[in-house]
C-alpha positions in Angstrom: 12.8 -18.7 -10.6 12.6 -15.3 -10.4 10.2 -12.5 -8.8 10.9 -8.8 -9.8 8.9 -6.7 -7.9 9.1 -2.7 -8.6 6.6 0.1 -8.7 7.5 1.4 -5.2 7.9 5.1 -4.3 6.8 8.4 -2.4 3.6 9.1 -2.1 1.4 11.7 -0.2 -1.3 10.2 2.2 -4.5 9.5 -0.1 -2.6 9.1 -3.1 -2.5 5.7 -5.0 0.5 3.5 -6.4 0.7 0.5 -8.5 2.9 -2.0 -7.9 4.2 -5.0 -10.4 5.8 -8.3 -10.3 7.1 -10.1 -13.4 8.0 -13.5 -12.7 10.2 -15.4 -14.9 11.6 -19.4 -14.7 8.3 -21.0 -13.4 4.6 -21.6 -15.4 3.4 -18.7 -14.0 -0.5 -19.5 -14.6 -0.3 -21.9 -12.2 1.2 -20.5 -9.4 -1.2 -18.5 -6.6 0.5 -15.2 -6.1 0.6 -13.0 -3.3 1.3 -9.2 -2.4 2.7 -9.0 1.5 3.9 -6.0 3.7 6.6 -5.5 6.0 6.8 -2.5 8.1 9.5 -1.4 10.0 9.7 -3.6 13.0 7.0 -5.6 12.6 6.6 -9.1 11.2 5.8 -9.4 7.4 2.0 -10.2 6.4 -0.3 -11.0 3.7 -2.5 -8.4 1.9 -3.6 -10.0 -1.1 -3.5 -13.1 -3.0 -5.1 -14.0 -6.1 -5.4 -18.0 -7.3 -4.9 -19.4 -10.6 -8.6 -18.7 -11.6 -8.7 -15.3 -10.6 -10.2 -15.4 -7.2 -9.2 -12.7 -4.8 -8.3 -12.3 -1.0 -7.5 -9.0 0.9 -6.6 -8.5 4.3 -9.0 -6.6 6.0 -7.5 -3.5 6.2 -6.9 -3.0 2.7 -10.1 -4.4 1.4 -11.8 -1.7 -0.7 -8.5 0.4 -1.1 -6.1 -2.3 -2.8 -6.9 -4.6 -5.9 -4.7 -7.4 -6.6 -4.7 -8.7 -10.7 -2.6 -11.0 -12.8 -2.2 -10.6 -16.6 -1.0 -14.7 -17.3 0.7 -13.8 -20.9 2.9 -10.9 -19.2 3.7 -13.0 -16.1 3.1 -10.3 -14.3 0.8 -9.7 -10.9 -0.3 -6.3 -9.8 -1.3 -4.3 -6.9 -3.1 -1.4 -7.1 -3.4 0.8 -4.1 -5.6 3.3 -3.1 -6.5 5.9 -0.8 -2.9 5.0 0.7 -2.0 6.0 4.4 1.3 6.6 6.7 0.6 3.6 8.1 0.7 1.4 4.2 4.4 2.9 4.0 6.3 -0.7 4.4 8.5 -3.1 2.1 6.2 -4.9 -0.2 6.7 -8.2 -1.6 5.0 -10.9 -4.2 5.3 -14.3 -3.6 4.3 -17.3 -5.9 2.6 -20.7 -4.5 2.2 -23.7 -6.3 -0.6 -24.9 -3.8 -3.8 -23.9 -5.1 -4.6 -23.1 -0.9 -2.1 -20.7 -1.2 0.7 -20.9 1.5 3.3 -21.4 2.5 4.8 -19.6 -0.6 7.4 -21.4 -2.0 8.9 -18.0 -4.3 9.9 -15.0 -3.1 10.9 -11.2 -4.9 13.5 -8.6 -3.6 10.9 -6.4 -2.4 10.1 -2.5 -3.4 9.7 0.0 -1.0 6.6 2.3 -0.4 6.7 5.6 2.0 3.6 7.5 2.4 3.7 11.1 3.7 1.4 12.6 5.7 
């Protein structure tokens, strides 16, 4: 199984960035997937997940700024960001589950990096 997560990059505060994860060597339809964060210093958490039928969960900071989507014939699971802060800038990861409740996840990616100026 792998998770290939890219899209990262520099971005100026407000801006927006979309980041993708193709995931190859597992039936990716039926896997939850997530999108988690981890800043610098600080524990890695959970920002979005979406479940096999297309149901959505956002933490509550990024609710209304971030939308998380899947496209099932790309294997592929997306983040968009929005209205992006110094405080978004962090290591993001997906993350595949094969419980439909979600975690622990059982699939991780290599991570891509986001840095957002101020």
């Amino acid at each position: 199984v792998q998770l290939q997560a890219f899209g990262g990059g520099l971005v100026q505060a407000g801006g927006s960035l979309r980041l993708s994860c193709a995931a190859s060597g597992l039936t990716f339809s039926r896997y939850v997937m997530g999108w988690f964060r981890q800043a610098p210093g600080k524990q890695r958490e959970l920002d979005a997940s979406i479940t096999i039928g297309g149901s959505t969960n956002y933490r509550d900071s990024v609710k209304g700024r971030s939308t998380i989507s899947r496209d099932n014939a790309k294997n592929t699971v997306y983040l968009q960001m929005n209205s992006l802060t110094p405080e978004d800038t962090a290591v993001y990861f997906c993350a595949a589950s094969w419980r439909s409740s979600g975690p622990p996840y059982d699939y991780w990616g290599q991570g891509t990096e986001v840095t957002v100026s101020s």
